[in-house]
C-alpha positions, 0 to 999 in steps of 0.5 A, spaced: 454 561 484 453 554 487 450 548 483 448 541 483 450 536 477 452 529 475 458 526 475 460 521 471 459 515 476 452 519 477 455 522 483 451 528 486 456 534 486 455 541 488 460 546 485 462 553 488 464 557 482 466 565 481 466 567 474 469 573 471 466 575 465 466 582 460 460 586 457 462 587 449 461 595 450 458 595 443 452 590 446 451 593 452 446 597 449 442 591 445 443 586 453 441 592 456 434 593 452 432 586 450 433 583 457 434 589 461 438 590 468 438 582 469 441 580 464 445 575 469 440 571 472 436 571 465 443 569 460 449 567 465 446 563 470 442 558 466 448 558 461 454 556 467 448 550 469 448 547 462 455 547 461 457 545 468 452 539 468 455 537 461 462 537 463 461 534 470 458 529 466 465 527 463 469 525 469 467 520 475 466 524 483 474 521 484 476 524 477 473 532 478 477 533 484 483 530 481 482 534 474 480 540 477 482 546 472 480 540 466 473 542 468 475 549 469 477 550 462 472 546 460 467 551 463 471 557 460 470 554 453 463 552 454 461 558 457 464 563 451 461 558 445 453 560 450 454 568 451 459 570 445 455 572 440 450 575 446 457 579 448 458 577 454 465 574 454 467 569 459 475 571 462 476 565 468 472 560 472 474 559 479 472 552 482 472 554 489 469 547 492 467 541 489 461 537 494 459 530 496 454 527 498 456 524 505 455 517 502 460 518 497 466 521 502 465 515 506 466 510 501 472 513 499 474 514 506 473 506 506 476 504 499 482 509 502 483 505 509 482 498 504 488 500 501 492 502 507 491 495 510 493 491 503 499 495 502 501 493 509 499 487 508 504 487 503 509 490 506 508 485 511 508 480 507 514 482 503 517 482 511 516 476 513 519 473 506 526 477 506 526 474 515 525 468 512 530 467 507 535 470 511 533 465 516 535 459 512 541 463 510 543 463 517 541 456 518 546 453 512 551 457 514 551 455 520 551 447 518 557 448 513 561 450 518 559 446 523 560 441 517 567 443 515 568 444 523 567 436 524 572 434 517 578 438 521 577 434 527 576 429 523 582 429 519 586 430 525 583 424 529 589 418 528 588 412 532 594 414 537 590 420 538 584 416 540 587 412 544 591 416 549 584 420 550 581 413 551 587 413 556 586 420 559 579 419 559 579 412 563 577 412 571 581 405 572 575 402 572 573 396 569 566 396 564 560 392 567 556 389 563 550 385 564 550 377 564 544 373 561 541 372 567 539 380 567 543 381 573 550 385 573 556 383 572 563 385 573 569 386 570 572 384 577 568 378 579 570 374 573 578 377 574 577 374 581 573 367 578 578 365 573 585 366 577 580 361 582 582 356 577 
């Protein structure tokens, strides 16, 4: 059978159901006389709408899904407490679906996609920190070692040394500089001058 009932968040959900039940065969006689042939739509049916609204209204549309043989014995139980004491005894419910208003099915997809972009944005997030931390790692790393590269060169600089790349560096060639005049004047010219006097 199919019926319509109430989440707890008052979502509207249709439900499929199969129930399996028995006749006491000691009252099959008395359901027969009393209600007669159709003893189904008169007691079963209107028992499965009460008992099924009653237990819908328990949990939220997200929770009926999720809590599905919850509800399924909930139902078993509610359905005997209404038709034992007619004789008819309820074995197993099967809830073949549960249905949504299209409403619902898109705010769950949205809440769904919502979701997804956060976690991504997360792990993005978490990503751009991890490179940025082995950046700065890489950065003072390579500083230390530029660091202890320049106190080696350092320590092994001794004026001699200095002065023999002075040397090996030196063109032959005299500096020139520039007179207060602004005009350039060279080491030679003021050589050729004082040897003039």
């Amino acid at each position: 059978m199919q019926t319509e009932a109430f989440s707890k968040d008052l979502q509207t959900v249709t439900t499929t159901l199969a129930i399996n039940y028995r006749v006491d065969t000691s009252k099959s006689y008395s359901i027969y006389k009393n209600i007669g042939a159709d003893y189904e739509t008169v007691l079963v049916t209107p028992a499965v709408n009460e008992v099924l609204k009653a237990t819908t209204a328990k949990y939220t549309a997200e929770e009926s899904v999720t809590n599905r043989a919850l509800i399924s014995d909930g139902l078993v139980e509610g359905l005997n407490e209404k038709l034992n004491s007619i004789g008819l005894y309820v074995t197993d419910v099967n809830i073949i679906n549960f249905d949504f208003s299209e409403a619902f099915i898109n705010a769950i997809e949205e809440k769904q996609v919502a979701q997804q972009k956060l976690l991504k944005s997360e792990t993005d997030k978490q990503t751009a920190i991890i490179n940025a931390e082995a950046n700065a790692e890489t950065i003072r790393i390579t500083a230390e070692a530029e660091a202890k590269a320049n106190k080696i060169i350092n320590d092994s600089l001794s004026k001699n040394v200095i002065e023999y790349n002075k040397v090996e560096k030196w063109n032959g060639e005299l500096p020139k500089v520039t007179g207060s005049s602004g005009s350039l004047v060279s080491f030679d010219s003021l050589t050729d001058e004082q040897s003039k006097d």
